[in-house]
N, CA, C and O of each residue as an XYZ file, in Angstrom:
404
protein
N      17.229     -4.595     -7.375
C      16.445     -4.600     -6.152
C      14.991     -4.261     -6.457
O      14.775     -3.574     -7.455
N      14.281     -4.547     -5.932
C      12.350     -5.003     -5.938
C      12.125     -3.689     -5.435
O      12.895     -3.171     -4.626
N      10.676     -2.887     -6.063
C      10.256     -1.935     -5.009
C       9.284     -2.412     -4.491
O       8.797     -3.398     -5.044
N       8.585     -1.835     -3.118
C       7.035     -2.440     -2.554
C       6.644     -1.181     -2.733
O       7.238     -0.146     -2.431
N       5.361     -1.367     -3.363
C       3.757     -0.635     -3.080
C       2.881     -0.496     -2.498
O       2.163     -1.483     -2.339
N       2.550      0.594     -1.976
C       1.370      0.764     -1.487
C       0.163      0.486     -1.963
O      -0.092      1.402     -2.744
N      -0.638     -0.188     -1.938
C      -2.100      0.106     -2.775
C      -3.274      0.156     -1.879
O      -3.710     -0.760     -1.182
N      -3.738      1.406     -2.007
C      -5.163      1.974     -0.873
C      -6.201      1.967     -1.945
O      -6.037      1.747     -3.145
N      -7.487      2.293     -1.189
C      -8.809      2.257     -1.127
C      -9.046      0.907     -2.029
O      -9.362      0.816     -3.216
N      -8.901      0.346     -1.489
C      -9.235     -1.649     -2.387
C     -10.754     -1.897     -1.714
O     -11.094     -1.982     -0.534
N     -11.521     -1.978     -2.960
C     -12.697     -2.679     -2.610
C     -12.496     -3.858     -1.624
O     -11.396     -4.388     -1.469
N     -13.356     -4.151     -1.117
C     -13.230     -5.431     -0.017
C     -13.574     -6.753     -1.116
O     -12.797     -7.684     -0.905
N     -14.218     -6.934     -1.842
C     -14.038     -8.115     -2.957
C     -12.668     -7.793     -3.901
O     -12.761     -8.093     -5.092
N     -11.976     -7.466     -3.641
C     -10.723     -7.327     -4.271
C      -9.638     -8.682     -3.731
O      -9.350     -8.613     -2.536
N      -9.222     -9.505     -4.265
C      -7.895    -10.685     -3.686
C      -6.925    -10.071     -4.021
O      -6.714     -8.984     -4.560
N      -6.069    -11.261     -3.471
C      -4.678    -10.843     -3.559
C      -4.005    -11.187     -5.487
O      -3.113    -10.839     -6.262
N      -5.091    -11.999     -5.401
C      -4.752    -12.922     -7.072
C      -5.152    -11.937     -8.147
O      -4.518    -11.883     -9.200
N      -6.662    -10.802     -7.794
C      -6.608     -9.631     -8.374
C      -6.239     -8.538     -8.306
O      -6.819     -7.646     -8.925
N      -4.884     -8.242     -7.325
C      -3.929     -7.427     -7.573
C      -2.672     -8.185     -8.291
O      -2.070     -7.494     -9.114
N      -2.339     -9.121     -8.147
C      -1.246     -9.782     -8.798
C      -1.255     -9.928    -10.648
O      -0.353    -10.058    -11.475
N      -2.467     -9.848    -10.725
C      -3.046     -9.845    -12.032
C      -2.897     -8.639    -12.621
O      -2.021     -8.292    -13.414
N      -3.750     -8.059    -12.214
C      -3.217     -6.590    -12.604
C      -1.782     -5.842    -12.657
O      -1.407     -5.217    -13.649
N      -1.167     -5.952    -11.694
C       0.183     -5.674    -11.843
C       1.009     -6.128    -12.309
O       2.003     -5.402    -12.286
N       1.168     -7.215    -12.857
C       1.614     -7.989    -13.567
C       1.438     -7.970    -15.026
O       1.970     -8.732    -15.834
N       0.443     -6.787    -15.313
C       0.516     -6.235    -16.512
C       1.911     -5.151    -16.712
O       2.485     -4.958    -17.784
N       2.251     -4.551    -15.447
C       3.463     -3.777    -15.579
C       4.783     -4.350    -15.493
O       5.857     -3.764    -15.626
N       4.533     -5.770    -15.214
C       5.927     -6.198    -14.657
C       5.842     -7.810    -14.216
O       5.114     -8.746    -14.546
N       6.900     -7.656    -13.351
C       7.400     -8.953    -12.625
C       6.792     -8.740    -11.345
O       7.332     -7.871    -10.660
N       5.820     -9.312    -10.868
C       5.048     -8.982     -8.962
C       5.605    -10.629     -8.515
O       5.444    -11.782     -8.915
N       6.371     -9.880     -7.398
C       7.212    -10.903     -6.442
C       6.208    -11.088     -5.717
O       6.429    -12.142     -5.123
N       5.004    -10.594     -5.340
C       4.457    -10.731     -3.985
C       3.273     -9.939     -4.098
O       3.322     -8.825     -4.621
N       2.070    -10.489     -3.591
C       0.931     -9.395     -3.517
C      -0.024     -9.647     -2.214
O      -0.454    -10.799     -2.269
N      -0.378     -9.124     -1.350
C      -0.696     -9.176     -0.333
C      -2.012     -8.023      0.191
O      -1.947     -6.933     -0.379
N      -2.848     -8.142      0.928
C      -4.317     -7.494      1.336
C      -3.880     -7.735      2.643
O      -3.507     -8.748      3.236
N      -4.005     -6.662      2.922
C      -3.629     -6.477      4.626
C      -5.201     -6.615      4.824
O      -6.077     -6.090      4.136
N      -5.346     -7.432      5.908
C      -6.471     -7.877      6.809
C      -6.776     -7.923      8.377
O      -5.982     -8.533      9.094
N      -7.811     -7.350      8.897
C      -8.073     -7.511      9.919
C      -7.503     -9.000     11.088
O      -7.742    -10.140     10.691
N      -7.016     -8.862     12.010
C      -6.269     -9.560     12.729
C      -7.727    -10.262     13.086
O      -7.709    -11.493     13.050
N      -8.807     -9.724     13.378
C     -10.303    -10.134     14.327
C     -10.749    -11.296     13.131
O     -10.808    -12.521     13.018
N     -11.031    -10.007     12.286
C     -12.517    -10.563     11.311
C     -11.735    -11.107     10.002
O     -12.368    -11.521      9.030
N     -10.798    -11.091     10.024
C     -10.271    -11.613      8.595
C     -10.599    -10.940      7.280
O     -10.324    -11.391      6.168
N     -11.275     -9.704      7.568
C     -12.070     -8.769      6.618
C     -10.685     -7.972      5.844
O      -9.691     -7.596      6.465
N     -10.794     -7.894      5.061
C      -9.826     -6.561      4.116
C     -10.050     -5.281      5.128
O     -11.060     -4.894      5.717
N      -8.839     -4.831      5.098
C      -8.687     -3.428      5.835
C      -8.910     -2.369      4.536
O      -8.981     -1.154      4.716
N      -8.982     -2.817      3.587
C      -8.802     -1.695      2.129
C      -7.775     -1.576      1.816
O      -7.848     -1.038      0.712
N      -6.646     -1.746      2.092
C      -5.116     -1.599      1.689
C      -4.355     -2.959      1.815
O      -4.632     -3.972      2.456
N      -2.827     -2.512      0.619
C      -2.311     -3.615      0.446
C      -0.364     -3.699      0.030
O       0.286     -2.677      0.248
N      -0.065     -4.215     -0.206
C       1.350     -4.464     -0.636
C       1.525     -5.534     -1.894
O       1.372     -6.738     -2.103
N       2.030     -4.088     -2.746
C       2.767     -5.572     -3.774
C       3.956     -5.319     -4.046
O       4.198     -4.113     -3.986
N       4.957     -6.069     -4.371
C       6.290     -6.050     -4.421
C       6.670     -6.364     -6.033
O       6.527     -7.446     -6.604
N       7.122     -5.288     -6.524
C       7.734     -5.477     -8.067
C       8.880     -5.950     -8.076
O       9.407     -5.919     -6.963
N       9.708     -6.534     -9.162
C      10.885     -7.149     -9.190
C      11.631     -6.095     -9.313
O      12.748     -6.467     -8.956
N      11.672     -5.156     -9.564
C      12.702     -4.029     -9.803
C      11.749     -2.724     -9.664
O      10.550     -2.825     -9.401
N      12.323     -1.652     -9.841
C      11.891     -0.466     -9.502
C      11.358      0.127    -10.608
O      10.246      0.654    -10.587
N      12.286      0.071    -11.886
C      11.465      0.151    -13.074
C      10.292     -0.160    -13.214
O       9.515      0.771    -13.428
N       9.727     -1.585    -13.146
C       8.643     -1.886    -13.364
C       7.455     -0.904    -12.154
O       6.313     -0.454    -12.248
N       8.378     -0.933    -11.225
C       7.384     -0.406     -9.680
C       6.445      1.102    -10.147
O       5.317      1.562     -9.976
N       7.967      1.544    -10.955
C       7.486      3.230    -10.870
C       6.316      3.363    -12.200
O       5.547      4.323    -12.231
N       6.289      2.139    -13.414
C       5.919      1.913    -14.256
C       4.199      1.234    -13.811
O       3.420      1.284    -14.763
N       3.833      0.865    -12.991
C       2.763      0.346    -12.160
C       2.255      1.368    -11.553
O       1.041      1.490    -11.391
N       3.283      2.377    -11.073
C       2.315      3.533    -10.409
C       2.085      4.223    -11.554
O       0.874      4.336    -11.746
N       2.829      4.790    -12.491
C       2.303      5.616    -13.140
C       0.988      5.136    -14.443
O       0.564      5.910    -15.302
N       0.421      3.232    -14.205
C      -0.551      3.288    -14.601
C      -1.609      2.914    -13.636
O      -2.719      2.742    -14.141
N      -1.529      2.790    -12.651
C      -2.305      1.757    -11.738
C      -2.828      3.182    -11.132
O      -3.978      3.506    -11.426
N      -2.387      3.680    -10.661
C      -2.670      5.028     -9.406
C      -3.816      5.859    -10.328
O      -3.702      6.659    -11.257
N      -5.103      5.217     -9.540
C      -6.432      5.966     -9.861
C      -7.259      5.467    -10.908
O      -8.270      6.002    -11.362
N      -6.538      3.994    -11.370
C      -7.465      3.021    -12.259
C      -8.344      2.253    -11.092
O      -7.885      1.841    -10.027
N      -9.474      2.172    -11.459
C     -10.308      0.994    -10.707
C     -10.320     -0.179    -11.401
O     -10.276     -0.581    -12.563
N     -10.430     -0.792     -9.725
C     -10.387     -2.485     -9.427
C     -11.684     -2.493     -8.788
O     -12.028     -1.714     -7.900
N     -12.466     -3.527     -9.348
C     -13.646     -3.717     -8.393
C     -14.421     -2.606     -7.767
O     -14.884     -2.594     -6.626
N     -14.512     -1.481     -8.864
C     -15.292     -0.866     -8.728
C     -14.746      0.691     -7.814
O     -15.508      1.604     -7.496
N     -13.739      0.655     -7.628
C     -12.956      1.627     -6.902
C     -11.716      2.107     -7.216
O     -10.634      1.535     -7.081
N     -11.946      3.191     -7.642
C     -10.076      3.820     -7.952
C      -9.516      3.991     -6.782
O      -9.808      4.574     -5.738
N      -8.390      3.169     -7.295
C      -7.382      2.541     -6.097
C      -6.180      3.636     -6.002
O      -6.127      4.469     -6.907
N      -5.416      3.673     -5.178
C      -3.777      4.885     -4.864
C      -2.858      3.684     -4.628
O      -2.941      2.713     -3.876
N      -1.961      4.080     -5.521
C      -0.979      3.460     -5.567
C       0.541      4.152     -5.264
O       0.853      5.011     -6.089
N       1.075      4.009     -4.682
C       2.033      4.418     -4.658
C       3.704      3.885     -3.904
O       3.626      2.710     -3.545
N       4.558      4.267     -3.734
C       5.944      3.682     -3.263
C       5.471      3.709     -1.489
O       5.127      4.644     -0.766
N       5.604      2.585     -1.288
C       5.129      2.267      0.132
C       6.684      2.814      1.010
O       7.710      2.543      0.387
N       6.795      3.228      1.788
C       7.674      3.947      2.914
C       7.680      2.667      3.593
O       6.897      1.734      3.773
N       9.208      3.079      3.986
C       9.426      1.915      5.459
C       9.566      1.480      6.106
O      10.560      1.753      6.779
N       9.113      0.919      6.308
C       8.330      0.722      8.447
C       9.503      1.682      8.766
O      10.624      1.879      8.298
N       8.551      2.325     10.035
C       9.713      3.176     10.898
C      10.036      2.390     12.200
O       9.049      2.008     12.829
N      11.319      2.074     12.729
C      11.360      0.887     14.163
C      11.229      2.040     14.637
O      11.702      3.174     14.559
N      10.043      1.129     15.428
C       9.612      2.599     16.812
C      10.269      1.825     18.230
O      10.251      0.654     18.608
N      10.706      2.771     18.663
C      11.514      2.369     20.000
C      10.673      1.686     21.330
O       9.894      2.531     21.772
N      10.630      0.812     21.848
C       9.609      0.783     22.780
C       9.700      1.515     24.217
O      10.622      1.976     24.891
N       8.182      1.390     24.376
C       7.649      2.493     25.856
C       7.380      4.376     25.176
O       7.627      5.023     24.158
N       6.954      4.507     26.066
C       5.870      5.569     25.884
C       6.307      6.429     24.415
O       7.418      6.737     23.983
N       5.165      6.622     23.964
C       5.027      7.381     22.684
C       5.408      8.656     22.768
O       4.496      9.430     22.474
N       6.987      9.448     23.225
C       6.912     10.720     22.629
C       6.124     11.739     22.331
O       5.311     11.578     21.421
N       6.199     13.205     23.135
C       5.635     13.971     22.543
C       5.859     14.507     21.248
O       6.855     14.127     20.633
N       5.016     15.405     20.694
C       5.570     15.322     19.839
C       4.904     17.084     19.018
O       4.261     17.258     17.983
N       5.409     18.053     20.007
C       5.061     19.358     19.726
C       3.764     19.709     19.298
O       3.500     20.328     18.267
N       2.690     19.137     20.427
C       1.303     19.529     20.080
C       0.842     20.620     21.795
O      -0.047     20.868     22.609
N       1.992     20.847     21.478
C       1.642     22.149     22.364
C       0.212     23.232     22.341
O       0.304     23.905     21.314
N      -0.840     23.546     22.991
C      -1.433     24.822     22.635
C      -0.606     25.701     22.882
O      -0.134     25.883     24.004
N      -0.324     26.356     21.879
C      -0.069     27.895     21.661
C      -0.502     28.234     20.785
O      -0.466     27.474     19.817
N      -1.239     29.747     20.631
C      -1.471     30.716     19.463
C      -1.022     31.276     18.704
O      -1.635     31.692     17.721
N       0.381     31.489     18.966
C       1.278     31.620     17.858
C       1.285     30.842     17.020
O       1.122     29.629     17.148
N       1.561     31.715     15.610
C       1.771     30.431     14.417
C       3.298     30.977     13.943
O       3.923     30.380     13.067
């Protein structure tokens, strides 16, 4: 089974073809992707790449996380996932004032 990655602070001249490149020094990349603005089509700074296995995944973070790309040391790490959020109103969620700690 494939792991997905997180990859933050991405220069905005960063592609998807120069993360695939790069990671692909660690491995097998199923997939590489730049999350982008829905408006402007602009890079949001973050991204997803998908390793073929987990080996390679954990092998990508432990060289990728804090090497620069385009001029920016990038964070890499095991992307979490998606949480299904239930629909209608957002839950509180214990932001009570009180002074007690």
């Amino acid at each position: 089974m494939g792991m997905k990655l997180y990859v933050g602070n991405l220069s905005f001249e960063a592609s998807e073809a120069d993360l695939r490149d790069l990671f692909a020094q660690a491995g097998q990349v199923e997939s590489a992707k730049i999350i982008t603005d829905m408006y402007t089509s602009r890079s949001r700074g973050f991204g997803f790449v998908e390793m073929a296995n987990r080996e390679e995944g954990q092998k990508a973070i432990d060289q990728f996380n804090g090497k620069e790309l385009k001029g920016r040391p990038i964070v890499v790490n095991e992307a979490k996932p998606q949480e299904r959020r239930p629909g209608g109103g957002g839950g509180g969620g214990g932001r009570r004032s009180s002074s007690s700690f």
